[in-house]
Residue frames as qw, qx, qy, qz and C-alpha x, y, z in Angstrom:
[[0.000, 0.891, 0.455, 0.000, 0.00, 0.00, 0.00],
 [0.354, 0.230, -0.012, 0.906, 1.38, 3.58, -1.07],
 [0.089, 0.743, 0.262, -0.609, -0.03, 7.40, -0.02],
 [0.395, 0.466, 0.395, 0.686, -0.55, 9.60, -2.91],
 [0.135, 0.224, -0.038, 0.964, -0.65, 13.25, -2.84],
 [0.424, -0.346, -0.520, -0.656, -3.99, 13.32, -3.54],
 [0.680, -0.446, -0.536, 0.228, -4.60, 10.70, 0.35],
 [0.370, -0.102, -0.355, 0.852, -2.22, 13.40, 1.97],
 [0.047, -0.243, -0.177, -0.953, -4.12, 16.28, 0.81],
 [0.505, -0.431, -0.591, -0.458, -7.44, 14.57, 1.93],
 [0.701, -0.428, -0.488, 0.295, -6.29, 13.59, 5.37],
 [0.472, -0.275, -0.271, 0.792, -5.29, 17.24, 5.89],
 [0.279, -0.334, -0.504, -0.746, -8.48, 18.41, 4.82],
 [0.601, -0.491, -0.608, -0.168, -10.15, 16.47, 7.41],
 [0.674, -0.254, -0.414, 0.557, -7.94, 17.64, 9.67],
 [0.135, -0.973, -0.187, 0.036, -8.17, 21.14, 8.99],
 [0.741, -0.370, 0.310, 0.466, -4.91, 21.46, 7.86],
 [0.591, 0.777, 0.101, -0.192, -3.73, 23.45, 4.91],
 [0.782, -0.305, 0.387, 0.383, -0.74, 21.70, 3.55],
 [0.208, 0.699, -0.414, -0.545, 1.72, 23.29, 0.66],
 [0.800, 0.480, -0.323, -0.159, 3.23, 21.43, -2.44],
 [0.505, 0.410, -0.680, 0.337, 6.33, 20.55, -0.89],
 [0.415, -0.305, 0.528, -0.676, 4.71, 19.90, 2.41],
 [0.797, 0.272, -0.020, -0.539, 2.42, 17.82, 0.94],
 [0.889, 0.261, -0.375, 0.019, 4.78, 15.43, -0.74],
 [0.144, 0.536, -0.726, 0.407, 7.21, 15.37, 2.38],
 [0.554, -0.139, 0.574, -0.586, 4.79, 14.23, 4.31],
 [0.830, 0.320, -0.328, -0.319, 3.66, 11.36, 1.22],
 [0.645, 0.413, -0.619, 0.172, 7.27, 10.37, 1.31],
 [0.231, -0.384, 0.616, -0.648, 7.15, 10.36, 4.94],
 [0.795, 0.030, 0.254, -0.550, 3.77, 8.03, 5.21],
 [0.849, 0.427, -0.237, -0.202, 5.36, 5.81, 2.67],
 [0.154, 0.532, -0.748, 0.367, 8.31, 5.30, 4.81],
 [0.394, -0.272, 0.596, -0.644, 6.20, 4.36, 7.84],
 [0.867, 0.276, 0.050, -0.413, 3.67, 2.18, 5.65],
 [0.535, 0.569, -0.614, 0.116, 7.43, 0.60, 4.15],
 [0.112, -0.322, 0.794, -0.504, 8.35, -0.41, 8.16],
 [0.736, -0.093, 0.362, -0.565, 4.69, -1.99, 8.95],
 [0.830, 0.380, -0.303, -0.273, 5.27, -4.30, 5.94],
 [0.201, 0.485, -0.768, 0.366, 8.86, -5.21, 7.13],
 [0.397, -0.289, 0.647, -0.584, 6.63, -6.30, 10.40],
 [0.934, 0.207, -0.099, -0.274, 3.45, -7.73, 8.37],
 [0.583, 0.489, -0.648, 0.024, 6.92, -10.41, 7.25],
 [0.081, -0.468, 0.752, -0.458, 7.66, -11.43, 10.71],
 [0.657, -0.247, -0.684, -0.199, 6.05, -15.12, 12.30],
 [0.001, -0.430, 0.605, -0.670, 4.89, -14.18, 15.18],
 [0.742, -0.298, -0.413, -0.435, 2.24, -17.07, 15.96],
 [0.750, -0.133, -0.578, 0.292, 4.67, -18.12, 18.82],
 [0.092, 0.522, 0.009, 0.848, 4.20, -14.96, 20.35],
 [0.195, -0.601, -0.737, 0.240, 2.31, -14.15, 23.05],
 [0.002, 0.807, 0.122, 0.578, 0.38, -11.06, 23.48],
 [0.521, -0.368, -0.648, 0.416, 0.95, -8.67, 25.74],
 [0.344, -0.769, -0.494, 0.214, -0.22, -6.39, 28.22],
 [0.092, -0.956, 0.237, 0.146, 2.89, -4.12, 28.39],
 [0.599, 0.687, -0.377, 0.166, 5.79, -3.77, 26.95],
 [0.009, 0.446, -0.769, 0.458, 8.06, -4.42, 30.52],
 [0.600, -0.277, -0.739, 0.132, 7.20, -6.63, 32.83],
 [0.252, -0.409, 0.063, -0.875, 4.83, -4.44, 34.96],
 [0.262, -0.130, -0.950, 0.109, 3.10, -6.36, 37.81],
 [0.202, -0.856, -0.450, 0.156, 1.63, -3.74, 40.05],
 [0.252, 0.622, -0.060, 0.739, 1.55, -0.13, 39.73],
 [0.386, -0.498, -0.622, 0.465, 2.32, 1.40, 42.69],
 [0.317, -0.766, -0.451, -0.331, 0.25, 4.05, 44.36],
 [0.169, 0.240, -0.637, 0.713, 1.15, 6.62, 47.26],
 [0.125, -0.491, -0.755, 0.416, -0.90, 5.68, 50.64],
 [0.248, -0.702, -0.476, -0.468, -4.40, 7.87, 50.33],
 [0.418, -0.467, -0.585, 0.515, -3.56, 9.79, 53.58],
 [0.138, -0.936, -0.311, -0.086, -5.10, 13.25, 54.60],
 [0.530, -0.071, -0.334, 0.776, -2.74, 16.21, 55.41],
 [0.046, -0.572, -0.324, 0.752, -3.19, 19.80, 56.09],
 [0.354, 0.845, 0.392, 0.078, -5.34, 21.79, 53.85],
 [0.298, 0.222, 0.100, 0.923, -3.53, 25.01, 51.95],
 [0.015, -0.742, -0.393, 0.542, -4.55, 28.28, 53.38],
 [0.464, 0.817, 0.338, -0.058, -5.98, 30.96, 50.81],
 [0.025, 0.842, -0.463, -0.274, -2.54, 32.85, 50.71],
 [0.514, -0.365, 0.761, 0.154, -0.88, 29.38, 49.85],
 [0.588, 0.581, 0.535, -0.175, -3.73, 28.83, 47.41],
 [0.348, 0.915, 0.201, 0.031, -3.23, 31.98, 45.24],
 [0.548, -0.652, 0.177, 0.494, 0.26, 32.14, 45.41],
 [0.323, -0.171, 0.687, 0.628, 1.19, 31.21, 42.46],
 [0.360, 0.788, 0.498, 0.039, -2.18, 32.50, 40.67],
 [0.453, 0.354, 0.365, 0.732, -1.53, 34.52, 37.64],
 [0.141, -0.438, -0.140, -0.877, -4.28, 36.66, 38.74],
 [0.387, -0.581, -0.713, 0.071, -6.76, 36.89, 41.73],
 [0.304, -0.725, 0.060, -0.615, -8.45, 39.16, 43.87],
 [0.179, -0.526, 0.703, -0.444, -8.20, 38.49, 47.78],
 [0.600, -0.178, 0.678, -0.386, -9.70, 35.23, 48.08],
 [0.782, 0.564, 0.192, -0.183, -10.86, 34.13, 44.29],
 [0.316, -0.010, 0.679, 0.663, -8.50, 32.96, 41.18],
 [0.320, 0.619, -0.069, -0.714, -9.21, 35.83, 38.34],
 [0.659, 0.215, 0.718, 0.066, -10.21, 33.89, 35.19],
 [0.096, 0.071, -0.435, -0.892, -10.60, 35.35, 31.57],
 [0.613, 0.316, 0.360, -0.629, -14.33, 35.39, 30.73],
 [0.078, -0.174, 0.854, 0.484, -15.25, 32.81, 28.05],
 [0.107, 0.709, 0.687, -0.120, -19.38, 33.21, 28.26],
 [0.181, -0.125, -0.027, -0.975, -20.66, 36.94, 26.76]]
């Protein structure tokens, strides 16, 4: 299976993408590379395989302990707030 211009052009259509000429075919020759490797794989016998889960040998993820400390007080809160007033984080408005 190849890309043609024409596939690139579509898939960056869909995407909202607006792709030059020489964009266009870098990215062809690029897809055609990647599409060039899967095949290479497609070749491989991998019926003795097993699937798996992950890629390491992951057993349990660990977790830190669920434990309760001290709450942040409002100065501690807003410290690092871009903006705020004395108790509130200052948002832009995104509703008219």
């Amino acid at each position: 299976m190849s890309v043609s211009k024409d596939d690139v052009q579509y898939v960056a259509n869909l995407a909202r993408l607006q792709l030059g000429d020489e964009e266009a075919e870098a990215l062809k020759e690029d897809m055609n590379e990647i599409l060039g490797y899967i095949d290479q794989l497609n070749e491989l016998d991998t019926s003795d395989v097993e699937p798996l889960e992950h890629v390491t040998d992951v057993t349990a993820t660990e977790f830190r302990k669920d434990e309760a400390g001290e709450p942040l007080s409002h100065e501690e809160a807003l410290k690092n707030a871009p903006d705020a007033d004395s108790d509130y984080f200052r948002v832009p408005r995104v509703i008219e």
